[in-house]
C-alpha positions in Angstrom: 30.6 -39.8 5.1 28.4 -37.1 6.9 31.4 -34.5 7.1 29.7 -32.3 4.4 26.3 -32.5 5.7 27.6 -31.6 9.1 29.5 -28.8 7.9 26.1 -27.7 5.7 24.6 -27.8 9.0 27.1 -25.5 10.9 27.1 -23.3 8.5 23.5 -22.6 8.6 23.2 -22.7 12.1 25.3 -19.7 12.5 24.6 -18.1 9.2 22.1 -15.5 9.3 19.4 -17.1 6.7 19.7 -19.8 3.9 20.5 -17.2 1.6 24.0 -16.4 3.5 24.8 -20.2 4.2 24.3 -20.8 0.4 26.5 -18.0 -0.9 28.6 -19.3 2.2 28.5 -22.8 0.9 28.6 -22.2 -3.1 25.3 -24.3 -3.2 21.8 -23.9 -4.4 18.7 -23.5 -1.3 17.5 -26.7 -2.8 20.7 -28.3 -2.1 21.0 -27.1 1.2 17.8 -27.9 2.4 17.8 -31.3 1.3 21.1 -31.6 2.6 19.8 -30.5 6.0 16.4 -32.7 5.8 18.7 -35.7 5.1 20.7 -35.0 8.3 17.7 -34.8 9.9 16.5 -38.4 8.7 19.4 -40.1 9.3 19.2 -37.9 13.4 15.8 -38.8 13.8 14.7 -34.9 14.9 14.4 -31.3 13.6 17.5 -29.3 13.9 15.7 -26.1 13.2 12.4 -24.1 13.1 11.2 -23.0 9.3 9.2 -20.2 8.8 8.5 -17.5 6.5 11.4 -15.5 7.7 14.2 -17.9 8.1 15.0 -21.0 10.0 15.7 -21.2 13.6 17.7 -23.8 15.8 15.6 -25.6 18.0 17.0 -27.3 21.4 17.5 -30.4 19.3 19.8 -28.6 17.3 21.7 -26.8 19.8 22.7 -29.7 21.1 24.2 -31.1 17.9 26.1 -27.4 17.2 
């Protein structure tokens, strides 16, 4: 059931920025990053730092990888 959003999540953790992970993926930022923020609900935590120049995995997130 979470198989894709985990492998959404791999991907982006060590993809460069969204932009690779979506061409990686074949998806849209929008799906990606709500793909991510529902792993993140259903975790209970951030996985990853956004900012203006990409996102980040946090500790949280390291974990998980």
């Amino acid at each position: 059931m979470y198989a894709k959003k985990i492998r959404v999540f791999i991907i982006l953790a060590i993809s460069d920025s969204f932009l690779d992970a979506t061409e990686k993926l074949n998806i849209t930022q929008p799906t990606l990053s709500k793909q991510i923020q529902l792993l993140e609900e259903k975790f209970g935590f951030k996985l990853f730092l956004r900012d203006n120049h990409g996102c980040y995995l946090i500790d949280e997130g390291k974990i998980i990888l």
